[in-house]
C-alpha positions in Angstrom: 5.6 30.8 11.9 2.9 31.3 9.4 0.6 27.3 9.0 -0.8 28.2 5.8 1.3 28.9 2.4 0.8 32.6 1.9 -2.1 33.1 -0.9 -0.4 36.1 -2.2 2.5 34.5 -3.2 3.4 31.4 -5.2 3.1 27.8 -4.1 6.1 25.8 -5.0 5.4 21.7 -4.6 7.8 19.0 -4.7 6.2 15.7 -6.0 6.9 12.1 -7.0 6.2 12.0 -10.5 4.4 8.7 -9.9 1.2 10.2 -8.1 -1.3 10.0 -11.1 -2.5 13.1 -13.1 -0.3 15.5 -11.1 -0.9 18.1 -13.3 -5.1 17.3 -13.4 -5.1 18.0 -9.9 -2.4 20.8 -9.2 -2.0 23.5 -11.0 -2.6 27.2 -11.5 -6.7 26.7 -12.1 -7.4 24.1 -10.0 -5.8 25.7 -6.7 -5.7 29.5 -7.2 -9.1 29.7 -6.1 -10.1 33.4 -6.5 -5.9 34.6 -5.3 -4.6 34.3 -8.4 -1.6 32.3 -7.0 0.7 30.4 -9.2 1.4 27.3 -8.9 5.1 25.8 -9.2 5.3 22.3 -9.3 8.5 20.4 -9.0 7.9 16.5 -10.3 11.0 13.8 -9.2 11.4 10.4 -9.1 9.9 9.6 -5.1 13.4 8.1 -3.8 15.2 11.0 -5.3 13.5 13.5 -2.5 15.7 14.4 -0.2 17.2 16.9 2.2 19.4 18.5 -0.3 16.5 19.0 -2.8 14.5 20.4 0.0 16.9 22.8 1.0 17.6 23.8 -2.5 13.9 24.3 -3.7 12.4 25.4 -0.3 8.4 23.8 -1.1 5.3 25.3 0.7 4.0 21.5 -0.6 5.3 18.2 0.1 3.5 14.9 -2.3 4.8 11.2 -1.5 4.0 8.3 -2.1 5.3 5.1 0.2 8.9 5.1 -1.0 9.7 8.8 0.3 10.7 8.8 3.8 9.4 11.8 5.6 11.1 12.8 9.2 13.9 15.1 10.8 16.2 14.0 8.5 14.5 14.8 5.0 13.2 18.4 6.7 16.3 19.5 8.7 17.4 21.8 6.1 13.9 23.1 5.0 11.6 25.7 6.7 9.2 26.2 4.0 6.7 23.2 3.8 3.9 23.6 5.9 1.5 20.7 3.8 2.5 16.7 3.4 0.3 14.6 1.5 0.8 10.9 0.9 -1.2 9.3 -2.2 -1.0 6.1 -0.1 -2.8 4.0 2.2 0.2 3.5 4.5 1.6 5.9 6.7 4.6 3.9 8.0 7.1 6.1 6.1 5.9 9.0 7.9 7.2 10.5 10.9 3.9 12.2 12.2 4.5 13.1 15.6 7.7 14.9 14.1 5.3 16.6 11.6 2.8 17.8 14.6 6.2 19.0 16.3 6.7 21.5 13.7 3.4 22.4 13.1 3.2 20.6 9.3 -0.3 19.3 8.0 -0.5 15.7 7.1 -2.1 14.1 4.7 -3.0 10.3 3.3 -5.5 8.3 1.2 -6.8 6.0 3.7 -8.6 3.7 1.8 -7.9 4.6 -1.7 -7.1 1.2 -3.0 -9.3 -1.2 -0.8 -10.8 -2.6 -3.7 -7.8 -2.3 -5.4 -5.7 -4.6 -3.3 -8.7 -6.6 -2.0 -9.1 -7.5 -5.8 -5.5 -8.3 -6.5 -5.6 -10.9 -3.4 -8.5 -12.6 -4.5 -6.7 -12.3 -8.3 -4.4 -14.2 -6.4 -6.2 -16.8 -4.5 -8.4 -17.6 -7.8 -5.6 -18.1 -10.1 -3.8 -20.4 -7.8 -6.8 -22.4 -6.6 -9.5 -22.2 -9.4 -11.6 -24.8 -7.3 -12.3 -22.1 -4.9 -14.7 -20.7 -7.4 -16.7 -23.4 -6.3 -19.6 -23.5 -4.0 -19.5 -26.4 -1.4 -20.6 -27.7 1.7 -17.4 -27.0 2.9 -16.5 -23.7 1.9 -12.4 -22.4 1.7 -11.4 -20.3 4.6 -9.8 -17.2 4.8 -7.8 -15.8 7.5 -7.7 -11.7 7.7 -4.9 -10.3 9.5 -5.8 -6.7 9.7 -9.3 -5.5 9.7 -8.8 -2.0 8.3 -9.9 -0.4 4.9 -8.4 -3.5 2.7 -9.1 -6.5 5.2 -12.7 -5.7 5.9 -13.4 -4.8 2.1 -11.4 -7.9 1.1 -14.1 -9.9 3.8 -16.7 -8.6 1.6 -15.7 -9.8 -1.2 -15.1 -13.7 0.6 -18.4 -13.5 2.2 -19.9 -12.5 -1.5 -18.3 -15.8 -2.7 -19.6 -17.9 0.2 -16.0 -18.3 2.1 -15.6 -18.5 5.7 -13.5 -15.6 6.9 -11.6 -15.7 10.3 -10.9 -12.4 11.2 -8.1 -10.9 13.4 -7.5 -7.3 14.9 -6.2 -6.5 18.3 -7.1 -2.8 17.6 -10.6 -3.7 17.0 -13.6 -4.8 19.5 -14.5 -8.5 18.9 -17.3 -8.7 16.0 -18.4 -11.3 13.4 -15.5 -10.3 11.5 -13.0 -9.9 13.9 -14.0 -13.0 15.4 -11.2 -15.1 15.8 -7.4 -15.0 17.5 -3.9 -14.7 15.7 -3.4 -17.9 16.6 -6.7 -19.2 15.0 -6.6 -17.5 11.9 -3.2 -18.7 11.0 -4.1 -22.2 12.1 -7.3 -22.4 10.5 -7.4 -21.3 7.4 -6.4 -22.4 3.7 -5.8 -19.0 3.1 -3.9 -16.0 5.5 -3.6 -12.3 4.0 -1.7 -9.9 6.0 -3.3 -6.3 6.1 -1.5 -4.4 9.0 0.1 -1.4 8.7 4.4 -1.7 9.9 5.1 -1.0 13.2 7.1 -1.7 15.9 7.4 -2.6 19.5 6.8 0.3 21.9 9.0 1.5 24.5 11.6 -1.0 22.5 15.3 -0.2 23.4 17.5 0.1 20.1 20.5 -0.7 19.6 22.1 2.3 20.0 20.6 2.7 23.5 17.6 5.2 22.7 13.9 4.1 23.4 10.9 4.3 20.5 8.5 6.8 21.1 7.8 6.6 17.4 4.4 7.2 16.0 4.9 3.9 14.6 5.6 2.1 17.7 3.0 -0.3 18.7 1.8 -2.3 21.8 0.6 -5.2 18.9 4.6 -4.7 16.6 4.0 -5.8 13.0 8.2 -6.4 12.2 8.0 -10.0 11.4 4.9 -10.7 12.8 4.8 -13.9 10.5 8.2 -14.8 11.4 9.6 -18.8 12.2 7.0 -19.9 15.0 4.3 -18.5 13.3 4.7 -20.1 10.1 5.4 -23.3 12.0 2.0 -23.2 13.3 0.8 -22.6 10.1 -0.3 -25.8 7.5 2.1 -26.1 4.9 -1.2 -26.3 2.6 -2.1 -22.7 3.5 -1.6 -20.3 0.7 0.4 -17.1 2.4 0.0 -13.5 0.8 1.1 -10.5 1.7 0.3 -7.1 0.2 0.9 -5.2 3.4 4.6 -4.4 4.3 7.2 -6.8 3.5 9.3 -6.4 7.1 5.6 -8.0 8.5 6.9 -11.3 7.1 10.8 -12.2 8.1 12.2 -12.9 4.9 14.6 -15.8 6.1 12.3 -17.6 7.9 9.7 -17.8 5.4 12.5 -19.1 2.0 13.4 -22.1 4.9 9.7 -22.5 5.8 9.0 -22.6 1.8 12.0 -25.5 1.5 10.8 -27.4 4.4 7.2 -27.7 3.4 6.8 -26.3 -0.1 4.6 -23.6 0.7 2.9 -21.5 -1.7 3.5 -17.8 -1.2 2.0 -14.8 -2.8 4.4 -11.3 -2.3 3.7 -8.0 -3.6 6.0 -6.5 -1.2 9.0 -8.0 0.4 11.7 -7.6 3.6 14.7 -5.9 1.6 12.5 -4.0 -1.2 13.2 -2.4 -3.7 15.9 -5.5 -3.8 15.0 -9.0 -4.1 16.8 -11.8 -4.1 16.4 -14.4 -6.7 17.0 -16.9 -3.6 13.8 -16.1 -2.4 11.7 -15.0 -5.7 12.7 -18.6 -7.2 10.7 -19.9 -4.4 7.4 -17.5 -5.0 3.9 -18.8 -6.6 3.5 -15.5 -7.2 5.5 -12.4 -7.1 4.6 -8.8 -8.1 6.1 -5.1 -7.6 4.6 -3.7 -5.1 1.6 -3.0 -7.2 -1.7 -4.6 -5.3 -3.1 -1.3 -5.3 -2.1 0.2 -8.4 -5.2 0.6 -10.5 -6.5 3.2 -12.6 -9.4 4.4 -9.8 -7.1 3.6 -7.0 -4.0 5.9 -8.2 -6.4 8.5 -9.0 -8.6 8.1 -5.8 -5.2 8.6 -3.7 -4.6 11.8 -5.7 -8.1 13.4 -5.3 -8.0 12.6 -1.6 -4.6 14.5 -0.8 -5.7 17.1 -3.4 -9.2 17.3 -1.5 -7.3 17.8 1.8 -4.8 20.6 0.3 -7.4 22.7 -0.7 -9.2 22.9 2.7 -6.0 24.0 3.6 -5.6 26.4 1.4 -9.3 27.7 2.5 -10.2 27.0 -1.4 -13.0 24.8 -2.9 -11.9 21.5 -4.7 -11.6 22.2 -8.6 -10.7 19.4 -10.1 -12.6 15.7 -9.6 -11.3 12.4 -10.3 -14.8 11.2 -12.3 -13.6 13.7 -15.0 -11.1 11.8 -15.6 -11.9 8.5 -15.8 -12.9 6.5 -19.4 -15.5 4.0 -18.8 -15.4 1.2 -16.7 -16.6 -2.3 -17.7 -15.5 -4.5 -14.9 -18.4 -5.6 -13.5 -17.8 -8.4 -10.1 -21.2 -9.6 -11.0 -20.0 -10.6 -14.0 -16.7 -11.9 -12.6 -18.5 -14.0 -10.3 -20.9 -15.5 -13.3 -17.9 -16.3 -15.7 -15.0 -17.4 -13.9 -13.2 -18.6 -16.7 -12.8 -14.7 -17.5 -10.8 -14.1 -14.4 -8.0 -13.4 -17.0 -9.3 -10.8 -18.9 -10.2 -8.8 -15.5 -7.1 -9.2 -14.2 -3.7 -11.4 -15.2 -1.7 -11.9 -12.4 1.0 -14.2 -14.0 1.8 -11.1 -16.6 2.7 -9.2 -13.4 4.8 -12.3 -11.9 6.5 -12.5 -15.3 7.3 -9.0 -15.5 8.6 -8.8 -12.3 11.2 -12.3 -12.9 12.0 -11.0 -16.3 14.0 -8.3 -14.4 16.3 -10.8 -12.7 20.0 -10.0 -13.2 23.1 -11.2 -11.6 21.5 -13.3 -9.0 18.6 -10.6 -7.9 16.1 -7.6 -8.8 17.7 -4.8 -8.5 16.6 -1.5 -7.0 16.0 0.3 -10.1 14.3 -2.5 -12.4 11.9 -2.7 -9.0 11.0 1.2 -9.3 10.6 1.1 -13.3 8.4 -1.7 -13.4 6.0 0.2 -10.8 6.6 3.5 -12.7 6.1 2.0 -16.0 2.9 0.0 -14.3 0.0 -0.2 -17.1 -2.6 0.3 -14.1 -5.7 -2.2 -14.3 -9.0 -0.9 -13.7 -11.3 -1.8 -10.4 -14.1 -4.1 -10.3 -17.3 -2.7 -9.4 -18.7 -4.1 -6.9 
């Protein structure tokens, strides 16, 4: 079968309406190159993709973002798509050794919204613990699970306020950054933020008897990493975020660990997303919809990159560029950095956290309050840095 959508003929997409500037990126002028193909795009809600609509709509084109699970399951019924692009960081919700099996390009935005979610931790940290600000001879330190895009940009940005960073990757050689064990960093530090990608344990046996060969199985398993031993080695004074996954932190252990000690706990993501229960958000410093990395350059960075990757597919030069797009950005970290007390105007994290609680009904958020506060998302802009 044919790897490459024919140039002759049309190319149908399927997309979740919530990749930004869709239509910017893909459409007739910006990916005909000199074929004259037309371009059909097909824009649905990311959770509404499924095997039916597949089958239905037969795509040359597949673009996802984190909520669209892409395996056997979503393609059994389609032959068509021969591209998959995730406007995302992750690639948990991907299937990619199945992808390779049937001879389907993959995609993803590796690193699209490091500064993104590196900013909305330190958002965060700063609106919690204002002292932090604060030069001293005995600096705050922060503990980096996850040394990847976010966790290494996010060490920048410690290092640039004078913080002392303990650093943890089993996937990485040992460096000044990755410079300390699991067991140190959560010990350690007044602040831990969790940066791994989901996975799980490799060669596991389910429950149902088969073994996991998946491409996210792992000889260092994510799935509760922080789960109750973990957070009893932890100080009850150290601030806990998580913008990574939210099955990295079990969800039961940490609402008793939060009772017992009175923990404060930053979540952008959480165990049984897109629901949340108002057991556990009631407990929260801070809680947010899934949106660390939902900026203006971010969103639009994650779109140029699967864009970029689509047309070297397609043999065709790149048409369209995300600096055409974007107004004029004033965020400057220098300035940040020289006027604390404007931390607000950068970036308000306690509008997101209200937002989020305003949605609770009956006893939790719901799935679909979850998705329309992250649709409806009025994206900040990045700080440059």
């Amino acid at each position: 079968m044919e790897n490459k959508p024919n140039a002759a003929t049309d190319l149908t997409i399927v997309a979740d309406s919530n990749i930004a500037s869709l239509s910017e990126f893909f459409n007739n002028d910006t990916l005909s190159g000199t074929t004259g193909r037309h371009v059909r795009m097909i824009k649905v809600a990311g959770r509404d993709i499924d095997a039916q609509l597949l089958a239905d709509t037969q795509p040359n084109v597949l673009l996802i973002r984190s909520v669209t699970h892409v395996n056997a399951d979503l393609l059994k019924d389609n032959d068509s798509v021969r591209f998959v692009g995730s406007a995302t960081i992750g690639t948990d919700h991907v299937d990619q050794d199945y992808l390779a099996a049937r001879r389907i390009h993959f995609a993803n935005a590796a690193g699209c919204s490091k500064h993104s979610v590196a900013q909305y931790v330190l958002g965060a940290i700063l609106t919690l613990r204002p002292e932090y600000w604060q030069r001293s001879s005995t600096p705050p330190t922060l503990g980096i699970i996850g040394l990847g895009n976010i966790g290494s940009t996010l060490a920048q940005y410690a290092s640039s306020l004078g913080w002392q960073v303990l650093g943890y990757d089993p996937l990485l050689p040992a460096s000044n950054l990755n410079n300390a064990s699991f067991a140190q960093a959560i010990e350690k530090s007044d602040v831990v933020s969790l940066h791994v990608p989901l996975t799980d344990k490799a060669n596991a046996t389910s429950a149902a008897g088969s073994t996991n060969h998946s491409s996210h199985a792992s000889e260092y398993p994510t799935r509760h990493l922080i789960d109750k031993n973990a957070l009893d080695a932890m100080p009850a004074s150290t601030l806990l975020i998580n913008s990574a996954r939210g099955p990295v932190i079990d969800a039961a252990a940490l609402q008793a660990d939060i009772e017992r000690t009175g923990r404060q706990v930053v979540l952008d993501v959480f165990e049984h997303e897109p629901q949340i229960e108002e057991a556990l958000l009631s407990k929260l410093a801070i809680a947010t919809p899934h949106i660390a990395g939902y900026t203006l350059e971010g969103k639009l960075r994650g779109t140029q990159m699967i864009y970029d990757a689509l047309c070297e597919k397609l043999s065709i030069s790149p048409a369209q560029s995300m600096h055409q797009l974007l107004p004029l950005n004033m965020f400057l970290w220098s300035e940040l950095k020289a006027h604390p007390d404007r931390l607000v105007k950068f970036y308000d994290i306690m509008q997101d956290d209200k937002a989020l609680r305003a949605t609770l009904a009956e006893g939790q958020v719901k799935a679909a309050a979850f998705d329309q506060l992250r649709r409806d998302y009025h994206l900040r802009r990045e700080w440059q840095f």
